[in-house]
C-alpha positions as CSV (number, residue, x, y, z in Angstrom):
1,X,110.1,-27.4,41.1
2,X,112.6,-30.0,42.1
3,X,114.6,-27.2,43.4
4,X,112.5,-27.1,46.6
5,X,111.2,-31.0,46.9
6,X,113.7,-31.2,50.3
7,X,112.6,-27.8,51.4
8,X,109.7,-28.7,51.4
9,X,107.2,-30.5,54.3
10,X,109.4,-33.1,56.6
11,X,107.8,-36.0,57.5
12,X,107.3,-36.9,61.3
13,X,109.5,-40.2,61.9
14,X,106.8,-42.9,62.2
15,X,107.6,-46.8,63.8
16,X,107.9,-49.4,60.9
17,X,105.8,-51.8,60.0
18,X,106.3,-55.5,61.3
19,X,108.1,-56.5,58.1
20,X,110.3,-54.0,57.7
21,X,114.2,-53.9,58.7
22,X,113.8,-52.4,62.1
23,X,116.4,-49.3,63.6
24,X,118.4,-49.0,60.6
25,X,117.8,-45.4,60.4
26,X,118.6,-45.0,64.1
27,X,122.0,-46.9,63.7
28,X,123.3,-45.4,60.8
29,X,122.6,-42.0,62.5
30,X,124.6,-43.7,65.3
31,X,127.5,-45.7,64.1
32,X,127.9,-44.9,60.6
33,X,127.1,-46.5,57.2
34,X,130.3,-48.9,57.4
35,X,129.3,-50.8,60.8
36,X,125.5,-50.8,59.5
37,X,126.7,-52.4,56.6
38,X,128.8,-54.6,59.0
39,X,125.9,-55.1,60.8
40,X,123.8,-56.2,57.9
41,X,126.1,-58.3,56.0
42,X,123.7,-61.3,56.2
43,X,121.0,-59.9,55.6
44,X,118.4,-63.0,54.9
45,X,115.0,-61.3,54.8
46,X,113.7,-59.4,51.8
47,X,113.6,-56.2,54.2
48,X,117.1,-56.7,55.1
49,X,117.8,-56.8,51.7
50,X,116.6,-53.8,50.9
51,X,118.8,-51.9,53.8
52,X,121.8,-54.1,53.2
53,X,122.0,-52.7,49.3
54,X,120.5,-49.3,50.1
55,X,123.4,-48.9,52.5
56,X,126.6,-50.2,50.0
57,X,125.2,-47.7,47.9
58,X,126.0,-44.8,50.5
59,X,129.0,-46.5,51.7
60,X,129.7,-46.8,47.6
61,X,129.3,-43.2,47.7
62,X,131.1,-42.4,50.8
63,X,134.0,-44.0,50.1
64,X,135.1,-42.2,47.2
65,X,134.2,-38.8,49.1
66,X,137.0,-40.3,51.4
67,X,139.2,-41.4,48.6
68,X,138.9,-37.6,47.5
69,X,139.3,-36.2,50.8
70,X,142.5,-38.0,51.6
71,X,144.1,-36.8,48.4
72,X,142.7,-33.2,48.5
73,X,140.7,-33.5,45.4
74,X,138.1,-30.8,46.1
75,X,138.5,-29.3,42.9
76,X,137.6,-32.0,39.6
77,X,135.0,-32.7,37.4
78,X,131.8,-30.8,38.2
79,X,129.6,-32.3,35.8
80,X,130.6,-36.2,37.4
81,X,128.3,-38.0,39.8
82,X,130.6,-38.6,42.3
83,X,133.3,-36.0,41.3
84,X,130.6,-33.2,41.6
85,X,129.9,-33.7,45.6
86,X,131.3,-31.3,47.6
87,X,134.6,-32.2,49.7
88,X,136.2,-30.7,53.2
89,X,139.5,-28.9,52.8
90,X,142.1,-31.5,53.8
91,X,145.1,-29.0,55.5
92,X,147.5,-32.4,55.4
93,X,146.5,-34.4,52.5
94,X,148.5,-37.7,50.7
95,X,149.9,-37.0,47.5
96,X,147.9,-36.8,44.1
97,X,148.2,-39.8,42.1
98,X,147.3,-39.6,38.7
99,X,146.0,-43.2,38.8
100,X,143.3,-42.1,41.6
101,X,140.4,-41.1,39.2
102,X,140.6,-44.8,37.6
103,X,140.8,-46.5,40.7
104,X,137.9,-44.4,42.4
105,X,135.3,-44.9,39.0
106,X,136.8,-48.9,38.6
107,X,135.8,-49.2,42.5
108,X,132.7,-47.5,42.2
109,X,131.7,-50.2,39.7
110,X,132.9,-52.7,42.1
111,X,130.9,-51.1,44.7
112,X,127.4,-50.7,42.4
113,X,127.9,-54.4,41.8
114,X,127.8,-55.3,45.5
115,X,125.1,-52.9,46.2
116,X,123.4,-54.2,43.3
117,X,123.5,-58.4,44.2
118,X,120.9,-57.7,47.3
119,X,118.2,-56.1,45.8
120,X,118.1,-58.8,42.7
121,X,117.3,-60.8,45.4
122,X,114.1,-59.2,46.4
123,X,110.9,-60.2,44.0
124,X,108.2,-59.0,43.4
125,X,105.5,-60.6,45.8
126,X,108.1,-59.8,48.4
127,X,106.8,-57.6,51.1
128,X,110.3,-55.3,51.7
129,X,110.8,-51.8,53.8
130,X,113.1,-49.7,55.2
131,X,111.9,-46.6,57.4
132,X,115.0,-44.0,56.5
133,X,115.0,-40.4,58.2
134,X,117.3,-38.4,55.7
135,X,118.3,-36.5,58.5
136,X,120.3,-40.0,60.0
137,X,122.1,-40.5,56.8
138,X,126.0,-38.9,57.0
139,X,129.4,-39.7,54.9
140,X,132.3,-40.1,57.2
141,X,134.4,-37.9,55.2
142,X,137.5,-37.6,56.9
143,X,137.4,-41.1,58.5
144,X,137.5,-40.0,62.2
145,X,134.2,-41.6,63.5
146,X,132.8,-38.1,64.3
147,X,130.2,-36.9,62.5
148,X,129.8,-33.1,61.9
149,X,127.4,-31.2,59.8
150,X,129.5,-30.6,56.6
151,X,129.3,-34.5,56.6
152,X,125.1,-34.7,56.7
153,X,123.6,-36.0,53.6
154,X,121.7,-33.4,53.1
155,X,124.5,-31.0,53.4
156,X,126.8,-33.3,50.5
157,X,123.5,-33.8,48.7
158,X,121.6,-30.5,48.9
159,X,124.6,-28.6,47.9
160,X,125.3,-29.9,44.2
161,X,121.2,-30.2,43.7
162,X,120.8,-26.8,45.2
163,X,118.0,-28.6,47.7
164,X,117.4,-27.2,51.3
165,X,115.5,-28.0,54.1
166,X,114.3,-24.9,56.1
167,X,116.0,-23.9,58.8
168,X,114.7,-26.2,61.7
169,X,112.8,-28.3,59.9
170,X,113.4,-32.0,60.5
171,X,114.7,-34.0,57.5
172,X,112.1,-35.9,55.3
173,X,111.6,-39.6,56.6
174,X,110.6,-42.2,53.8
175,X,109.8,-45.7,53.6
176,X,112.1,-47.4,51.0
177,X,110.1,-50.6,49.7
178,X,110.0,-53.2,47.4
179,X,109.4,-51.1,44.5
180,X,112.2,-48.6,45.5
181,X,114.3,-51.8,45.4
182,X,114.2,-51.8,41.5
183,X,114.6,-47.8,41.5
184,X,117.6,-48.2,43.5
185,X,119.7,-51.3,41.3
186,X,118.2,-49.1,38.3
187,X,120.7,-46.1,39.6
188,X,123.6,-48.6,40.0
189,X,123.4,-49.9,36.7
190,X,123.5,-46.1,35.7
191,X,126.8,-45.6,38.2
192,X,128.3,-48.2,36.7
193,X,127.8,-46.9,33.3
194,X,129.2,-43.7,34.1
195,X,132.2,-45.1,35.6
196,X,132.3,-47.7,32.8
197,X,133.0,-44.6,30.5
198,X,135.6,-43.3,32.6
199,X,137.8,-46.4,32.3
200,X,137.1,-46.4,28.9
201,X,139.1,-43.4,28.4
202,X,141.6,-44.0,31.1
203,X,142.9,-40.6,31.9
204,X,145.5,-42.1,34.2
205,X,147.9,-41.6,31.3
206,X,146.7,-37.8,30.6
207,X,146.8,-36.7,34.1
208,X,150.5,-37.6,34.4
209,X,151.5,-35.5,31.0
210,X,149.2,-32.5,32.3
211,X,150.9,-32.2,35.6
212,X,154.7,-33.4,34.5
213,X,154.2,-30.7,31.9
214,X,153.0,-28.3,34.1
215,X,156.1,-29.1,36.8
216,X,158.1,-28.7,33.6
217,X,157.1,-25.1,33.0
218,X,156.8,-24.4,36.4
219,X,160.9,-25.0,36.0
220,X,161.7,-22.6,33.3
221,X,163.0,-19.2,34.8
222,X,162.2,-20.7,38.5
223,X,162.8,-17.5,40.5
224,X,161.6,-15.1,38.4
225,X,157.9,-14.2,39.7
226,X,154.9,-14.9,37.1
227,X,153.9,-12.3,34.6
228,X,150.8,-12.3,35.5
229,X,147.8,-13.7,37.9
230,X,146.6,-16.0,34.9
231,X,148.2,-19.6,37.0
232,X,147.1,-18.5,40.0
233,X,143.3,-17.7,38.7
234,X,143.3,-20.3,36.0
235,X,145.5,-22.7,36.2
236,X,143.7,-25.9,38.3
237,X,140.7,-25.1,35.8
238,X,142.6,-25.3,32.8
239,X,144.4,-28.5,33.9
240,X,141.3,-30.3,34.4
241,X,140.0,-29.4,30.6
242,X,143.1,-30.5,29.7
243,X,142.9,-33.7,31.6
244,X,139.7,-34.4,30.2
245,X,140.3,-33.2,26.4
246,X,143.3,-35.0,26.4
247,X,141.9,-38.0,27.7
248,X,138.8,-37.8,25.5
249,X,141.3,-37.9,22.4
250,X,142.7,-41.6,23.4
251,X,140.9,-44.4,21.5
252,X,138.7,-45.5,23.9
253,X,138.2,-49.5,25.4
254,X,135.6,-50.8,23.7
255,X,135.0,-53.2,26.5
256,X,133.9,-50.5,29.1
257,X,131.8,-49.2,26.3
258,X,129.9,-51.9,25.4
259,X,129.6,-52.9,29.3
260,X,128.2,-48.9,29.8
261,X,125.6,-49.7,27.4
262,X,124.7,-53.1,28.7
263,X,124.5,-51.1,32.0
264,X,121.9,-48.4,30.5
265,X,119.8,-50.9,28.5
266,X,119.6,-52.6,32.4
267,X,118.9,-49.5,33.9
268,X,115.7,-48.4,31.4
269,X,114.8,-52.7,32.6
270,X,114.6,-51.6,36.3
271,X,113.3,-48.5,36.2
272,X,110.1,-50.1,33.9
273,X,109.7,-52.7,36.7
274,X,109.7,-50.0,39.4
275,X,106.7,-48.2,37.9
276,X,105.1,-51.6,37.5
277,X,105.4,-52.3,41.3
278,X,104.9,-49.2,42.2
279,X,102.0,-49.3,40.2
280,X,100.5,-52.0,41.8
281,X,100.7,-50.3,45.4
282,X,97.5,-49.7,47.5
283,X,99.4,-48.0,50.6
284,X,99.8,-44.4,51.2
285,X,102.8,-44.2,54.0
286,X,105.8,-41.7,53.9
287,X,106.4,-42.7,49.7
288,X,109.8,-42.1,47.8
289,X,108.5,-41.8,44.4
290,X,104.4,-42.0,43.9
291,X,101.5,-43.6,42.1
292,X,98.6,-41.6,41.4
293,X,96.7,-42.7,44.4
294,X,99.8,-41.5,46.6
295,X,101.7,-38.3,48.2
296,X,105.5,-38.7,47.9
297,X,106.8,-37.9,51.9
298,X,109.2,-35.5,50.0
299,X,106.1,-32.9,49.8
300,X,106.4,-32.1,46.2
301,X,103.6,-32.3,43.7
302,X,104.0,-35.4,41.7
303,X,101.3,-35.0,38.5
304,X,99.3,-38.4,37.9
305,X,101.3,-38.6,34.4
306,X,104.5,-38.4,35.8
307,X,104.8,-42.3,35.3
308,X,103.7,-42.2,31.9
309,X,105.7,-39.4,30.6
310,X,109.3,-40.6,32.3
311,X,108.8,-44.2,31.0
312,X,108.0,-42.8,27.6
313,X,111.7,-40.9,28.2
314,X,113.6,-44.0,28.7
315,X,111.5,-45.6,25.9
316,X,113.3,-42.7,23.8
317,X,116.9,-43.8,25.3
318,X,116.5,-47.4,25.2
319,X,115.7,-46.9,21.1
320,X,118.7,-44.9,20.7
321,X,120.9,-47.9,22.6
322,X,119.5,-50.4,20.7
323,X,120.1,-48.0,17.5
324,X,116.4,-48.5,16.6
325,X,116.6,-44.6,16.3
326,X,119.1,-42.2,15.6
327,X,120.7,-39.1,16.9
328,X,119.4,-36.2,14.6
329,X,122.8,-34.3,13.7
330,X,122.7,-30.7,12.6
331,X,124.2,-31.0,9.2
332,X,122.1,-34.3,8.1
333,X,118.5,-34.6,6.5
334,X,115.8,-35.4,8.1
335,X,115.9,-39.0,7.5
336,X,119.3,-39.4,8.9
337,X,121.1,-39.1,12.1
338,X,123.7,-40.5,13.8
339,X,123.3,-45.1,15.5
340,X,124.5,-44.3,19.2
341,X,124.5,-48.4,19.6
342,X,127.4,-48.3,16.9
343,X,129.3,-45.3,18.6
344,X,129.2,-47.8,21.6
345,X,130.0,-51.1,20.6
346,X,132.8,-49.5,18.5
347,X,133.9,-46.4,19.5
348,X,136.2,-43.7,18.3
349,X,138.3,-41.2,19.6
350,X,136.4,-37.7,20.8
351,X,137.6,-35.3,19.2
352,X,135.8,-31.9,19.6
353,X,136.5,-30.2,16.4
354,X,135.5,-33.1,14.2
355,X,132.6,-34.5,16.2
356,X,131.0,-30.4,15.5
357,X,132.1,-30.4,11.9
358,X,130.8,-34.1,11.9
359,X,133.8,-36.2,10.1
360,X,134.3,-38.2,13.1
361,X,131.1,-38.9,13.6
362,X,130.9,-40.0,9.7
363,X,131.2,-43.8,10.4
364,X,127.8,-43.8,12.5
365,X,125.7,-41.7,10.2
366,X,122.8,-43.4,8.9
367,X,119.4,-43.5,7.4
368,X,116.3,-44.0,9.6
369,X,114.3,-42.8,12.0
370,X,115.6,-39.7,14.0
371,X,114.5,-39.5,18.1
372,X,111.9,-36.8,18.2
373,X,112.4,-34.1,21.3
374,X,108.3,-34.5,22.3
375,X,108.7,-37.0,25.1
376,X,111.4,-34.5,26.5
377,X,109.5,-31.5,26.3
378,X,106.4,-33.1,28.2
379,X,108.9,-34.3,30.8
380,X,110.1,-30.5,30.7
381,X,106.2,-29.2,31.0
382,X,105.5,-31.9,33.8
383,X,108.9,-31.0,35.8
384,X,108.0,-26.8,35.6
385,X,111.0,-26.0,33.5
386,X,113.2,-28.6,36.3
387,X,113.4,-31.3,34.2
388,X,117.3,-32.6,34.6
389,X,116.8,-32.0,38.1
390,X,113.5,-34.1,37.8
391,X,114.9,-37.3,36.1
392,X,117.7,-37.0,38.5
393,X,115.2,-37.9,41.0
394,X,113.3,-40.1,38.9
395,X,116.3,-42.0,37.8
């Protein structure tokens, strides 16, 4: 379902109402998200608001594309937000540092913080919009100014979601508006928590050993030709598990885990005030995410529930971070499971083997109340079988 929500009908661009940030689209399209972002630096009205953090989340986004791009890191961690986007070859790239995933997550929190500080701003009587053609929206990539089409949005976007728009169709156009505002700082407090995570683990450390131990065997019988096509074929892959595994068996910061929960529980916060604006709206123009009484301008079906059934979702998630339910594990009884708040305020190393066999999850194992799977499995229903794709998009 989700699949095909961008391939589906575009929207005509239509003029923006009196009160809402006017050209934005038009000049982003034109100059780029870092001089609109220039350009909207003191941004006073609630409208302007609304563009100002809607565009530091782009630039948030583009930037670490750049960061990537510079240091030919096309090939990472594929199941990371903004490690997951696809990247340009770079034929003369800077050299890796292993201290570039920490400073690209730690900046991305920097970045979701700025992007964030605008839209707290905006309440709720506040009458906020931004008229946004998808089709304007581009990452400078490779920092030249010039903007080519492996740089659309759609492209970077569409790729990793597996979203299209048919050939010569227009991009969808969508008024962003008050309600979107809390949708939006609802996804920054979820960047955040993902990059909170990341520094908790602070692979800086594990990248170095990976890649001073793979120059090290790369030494041993130098001349001799490989064995075999294994390196060639496997090697980046394996290097990145390693990475990760490695990384993953560090004790983690409990500070960045207890800050990636604070950022969740703020997250589920936002999200409920975005359905109760939303809620409240009596309009029916070019809609992001829709009431009952609306069309969303993306062209897919949104069921009347849909509201309902993904608040009843983060209902599910907020419970598990406050540890008011618990994680059913396979080897515990039915009136026991694992606290996730616990795991999270103090956390333990990951290791694989012995979170499976579950000895080093022991510590957090508890009676209570396990989290059922129902809410889930209506989103799953509702969504057509999409239903990570759908709470992407839902957020």
């Amino acid at each position: 379902m989700l699949r095909s929500f961008l391939a589906a009908l575009a929207l005509t661009a239509t003029a923006a109402t009196a009160q809402d940030a006017p050209g934005i689209s038009a000049r982003i399209g034109e100059t780029g998200l870092a001089a609109t972002a220039d350009h909207l630096r003191d941004a006073a009205t609630p409208s302007d608001r609304l563009a100002l953090g809607g565009v530091l989340f782009l630039r948030a986004i583009e930037t670490s594309l750049q960061t990537r791009w510079r240091h030919g890191m096309a090939r990472t961690g594929g199941f990371l937000p903004v490690l997951r986007l696809p990247v340009p070859p770079n034929r003369q790239p800077e050299p890796f540092r292993p201290d570039l995933v920490n400073g690209l997550f730690q900046a991305l929190v920097e970045d979701m913080t700025a992007a964030r500080a605008p839209l707290e701003l905006i309440g709720d009587d506040d009458a906020a919009g931004v008229v946004l053609s998808l089709g304007d929206i581009w990452f400078d990539i490779d920092m030249d100014g010039r903007r080519t089409p492996e740089e659309d949005l759609m492209r970077v976007v569409g790729t990793t979601l597996r979203l299209r728009t048919p050939p010569g169709a227009a991009a969808p156009t969508i008024r962003f508006d008050t309600a979107d505002a809390a949708w939006l700082a609802a996804y920054t407090h979820l960047l955040s928590a993902v990059g909170d995570l990341v520094l908790a683990f602070d692979p800086a450390p594990q990248i170095a050993r990976v890649l001073a131990a793979g120059e090290a065997m790369d030494a041993i019988g130098q001349g001799t030709g490989y064995a075999n096509a294994y390196k060639m074929t496997m090697g980046t892959e394996i290097d990145i598990a390693a990475m990760i595994l490695f990384s993953l068996h560090q004790q983690p910061d409990s500070a960045h885990t207890r800050s990636a929960r604070a950022h969740l529980l703020q997250m589920v916060a936002q999200n409920r005030l975005f359905w109760d604006r939303v809620a409240r709206e009596t309009d029916n123009f070019a809609e992001w995410i829709p009431n009952p009484r609306q069309v969303s301008a993306l062209g897919m079906p949104v069921p009347p529930e849909t509201g309902e059934v993904w608040q009843a979702v983060l209902s599910d998630a907020e419970d598990l971070l406050e540890g008011r339910k618990l994680i059913p594990f396979w080897r515990l009884q039915k009136g026991a499971g694992i606290n996730l708040r616990r795991l999270l305020e103090d956390p333990v190393p990951v290791d694989p083997a012995e979170w499976i066999h579950g000895a080093g999850l022991l510590p957090y194992m508890e009676s209570g109340t396990r989290i059922g799977s129902q809410n889930w499995w209506r989103l799953q229903e509702l969504a057509r079988g999409d239903a990570a794709l759908f709470a992407v998009w839902l957020n």
